[in-house]
C-alpha positions, 0 to 999 in steps of 0.5 A, spaced: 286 773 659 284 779 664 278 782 662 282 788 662 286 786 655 282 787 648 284 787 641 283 792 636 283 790 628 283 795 622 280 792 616 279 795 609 273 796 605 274 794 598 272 797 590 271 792 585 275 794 579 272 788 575 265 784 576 264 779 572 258 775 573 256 768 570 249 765 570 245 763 576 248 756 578 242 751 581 244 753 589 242 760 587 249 763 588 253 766 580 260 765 578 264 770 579 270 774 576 271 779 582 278 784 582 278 786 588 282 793 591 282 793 598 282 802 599 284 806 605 277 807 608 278 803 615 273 799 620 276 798 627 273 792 630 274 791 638 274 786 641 274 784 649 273 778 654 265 779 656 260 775 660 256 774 653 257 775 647 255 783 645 255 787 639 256 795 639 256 800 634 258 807 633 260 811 626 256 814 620 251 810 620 252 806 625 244 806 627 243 802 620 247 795 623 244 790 626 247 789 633 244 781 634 247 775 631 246 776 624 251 781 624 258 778 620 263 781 626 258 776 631 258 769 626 266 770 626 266 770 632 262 763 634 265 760 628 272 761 631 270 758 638 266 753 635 272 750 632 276 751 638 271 748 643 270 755 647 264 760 648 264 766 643 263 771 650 266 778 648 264 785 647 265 786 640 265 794 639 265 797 631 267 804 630 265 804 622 267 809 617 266 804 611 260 806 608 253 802 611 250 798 605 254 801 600 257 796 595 264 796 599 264 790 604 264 792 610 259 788 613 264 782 610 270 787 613 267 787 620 266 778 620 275 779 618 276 784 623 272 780 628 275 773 626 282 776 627 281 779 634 278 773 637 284 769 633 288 774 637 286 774 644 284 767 645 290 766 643 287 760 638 293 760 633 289 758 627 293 759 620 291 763 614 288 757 611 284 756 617 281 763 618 280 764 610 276 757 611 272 760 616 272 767 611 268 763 606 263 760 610 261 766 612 260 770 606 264 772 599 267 778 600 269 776 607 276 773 604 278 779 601 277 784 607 282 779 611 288 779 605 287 784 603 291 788 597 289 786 591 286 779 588 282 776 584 276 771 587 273 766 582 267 761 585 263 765 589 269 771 590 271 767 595 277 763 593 282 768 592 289 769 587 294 775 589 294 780 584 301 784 583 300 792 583 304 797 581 302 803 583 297 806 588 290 809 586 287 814 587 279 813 588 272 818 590 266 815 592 259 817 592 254 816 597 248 815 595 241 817 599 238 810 601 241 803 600 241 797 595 239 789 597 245 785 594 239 780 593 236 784 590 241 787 585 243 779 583 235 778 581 235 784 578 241 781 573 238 775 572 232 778 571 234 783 566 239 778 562 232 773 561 228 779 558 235 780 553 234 772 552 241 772 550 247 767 553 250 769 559 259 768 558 262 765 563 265 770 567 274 771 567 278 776 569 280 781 563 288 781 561 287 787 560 285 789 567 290 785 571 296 787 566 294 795 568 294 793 575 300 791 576 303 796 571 300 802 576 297 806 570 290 810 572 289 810 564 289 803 563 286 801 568 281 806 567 280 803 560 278 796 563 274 796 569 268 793 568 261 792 573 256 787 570 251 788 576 252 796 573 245 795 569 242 793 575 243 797 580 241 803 575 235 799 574 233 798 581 236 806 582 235 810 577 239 817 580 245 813 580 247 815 573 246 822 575 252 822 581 257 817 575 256 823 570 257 828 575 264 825 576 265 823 568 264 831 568 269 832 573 275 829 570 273 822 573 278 818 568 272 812 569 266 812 574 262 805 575 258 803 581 262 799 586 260 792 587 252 792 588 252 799 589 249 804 591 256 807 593 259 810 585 267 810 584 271 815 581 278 813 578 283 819 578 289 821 575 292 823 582 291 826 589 290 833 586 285 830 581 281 826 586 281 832 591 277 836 585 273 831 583 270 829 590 268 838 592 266 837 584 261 832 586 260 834 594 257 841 591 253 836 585 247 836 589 248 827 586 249 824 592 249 825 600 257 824 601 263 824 599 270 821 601 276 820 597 281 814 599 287 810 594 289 803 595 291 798 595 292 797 602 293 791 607 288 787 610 285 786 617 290 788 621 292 788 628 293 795 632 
């Protein structure tokens, strides 16, 4: 290829409708039922052929990314050429609009979209299988954001079932000032369900909830959306539960904080009611921003 030639993937961010979280394993990871709904909140993910490989960055909050080879985008990117015996020299460029260290994987939408574009401009040919193999080596959201949709992940997250929707919906999410270490949360979980000495269930899908989806009803799934780390992100960020009431007073049909937080979302009936309760909460003094997205929408997907 000329070093003129790049390719530009889209990919989305997510919101957990249900996290369920079982006890710590001995590897130190937790067993999940994890629902995921992929939103139109989009990163772009450029990639071009470079003497090295390097990472930059633009967007809301870009300067929060780290641009060396910890970030997803560039782990992808060696994984790939790793399996097919080539260097990973490109210029990776991510123009964000997924909110940074907001519960809405986007560092893991940035390992997908990355993966994609080197798949496509080396012209590697390797099969979703592969890709999602190479997905789950890098992280546990990172599978989702490559198929985006909707999906229920088991293990760690990352061994996925396609979900059925019926409908599309319509959802508000609140920044809050600051951010949430994932690790964090997760010790933060483990910490508090040994104060309350009580057996933690092993973690599985809720009927309910699947059935709502795929029924596309608001209501019923605003009746059994769950987050089990929730109590855990308010313990370690109190004001959270400021910026969920304001969007219950609002007319949210449910609010919970999304993953690990600290990004909050708001389920609304429609576009209407999601415009009203996004200026509700921009004018609530609760949170630094505001966008509002509806889902579900595809995954990482070449431009």
């Amino acid at each position: 290829m000329s070093v003129s030639q790049s390719v530009t993937v889209r990919v989305p961010a997510k919101v957990n409708v249900q996290l369920a979280v079982g006890a710590a394993r001995p590897d130190g990871f937790h067993d999940l039922a994890n629902v995921f709904l992929a939103v139109g909140l989009f990163d772009e993910v450029t990639v071009t052929p470079a003497a090295e490989l390097r990472i930059t960055c633009e967007g809301p909050d870009a300067g929060q990314v780290p641009l060396d080879g910890t970030n997803l985008a560039a782990r992808a990117a060696v994984a790939l050429a790793e399996r097919y015996g080539r260097t990973p020299d490109v210029h990776i460029h991510i123009a964000k609009d997924i909110p940074v260290a907001g519960g809405m994987a986007g560092g893991s939408a940035d390992g997908a979209g990355a993966l994609v574009a080197c798949d496509a401009l080396w012209g590697t040919g390797a099969s979703q299988v592969e890709l999602l193999d190479i997905c789950a080596e890098l992280g546990s959201d990172v599978p989702f954001s490559l198929v985006g949709g909707a999906a229920l992940g088991i293990g760690r997250g990352e061994k996925l079932t396609v979900l059925e929707t019926g409908g599309t919906f319509h959802w508000v999410f609140a920044m809050a000032e600051g951010g949430l270490s994932t690790p964090a949360v997760f010790r933060e979980f483990d910490r508090l369900a040994a104060v309350a000495d009580s057996e933690i269930p092993a973690p599985v899908a809720s009927p309910e909830l699947l059935a709502a989806l795929a029924s596309g009803d608001p209501d019923a799934l605003a009746a059994t959306v769950s987050n089990d780390l929730q109590p855990a992100a308010l313990s370690l960020f109190p004001a959270l539960a400021d910026t969920l009431a304001a969007g219950r007073a609002a007319g949210a049909l449910t609010a919970l904080v999304s993953g690990s937080g600290p990004t909050t979302a708001f389920l609304a009936r429609d576009a209407v009611a999601a415009r009203r309760i996004a200026e509700a909460l921009s004018h609530s003094g609760t949170c630094r921003a505001v966008r509002v997205a509806a889902g579900p929408v595809p995954g990482a997907s070449v431009l």
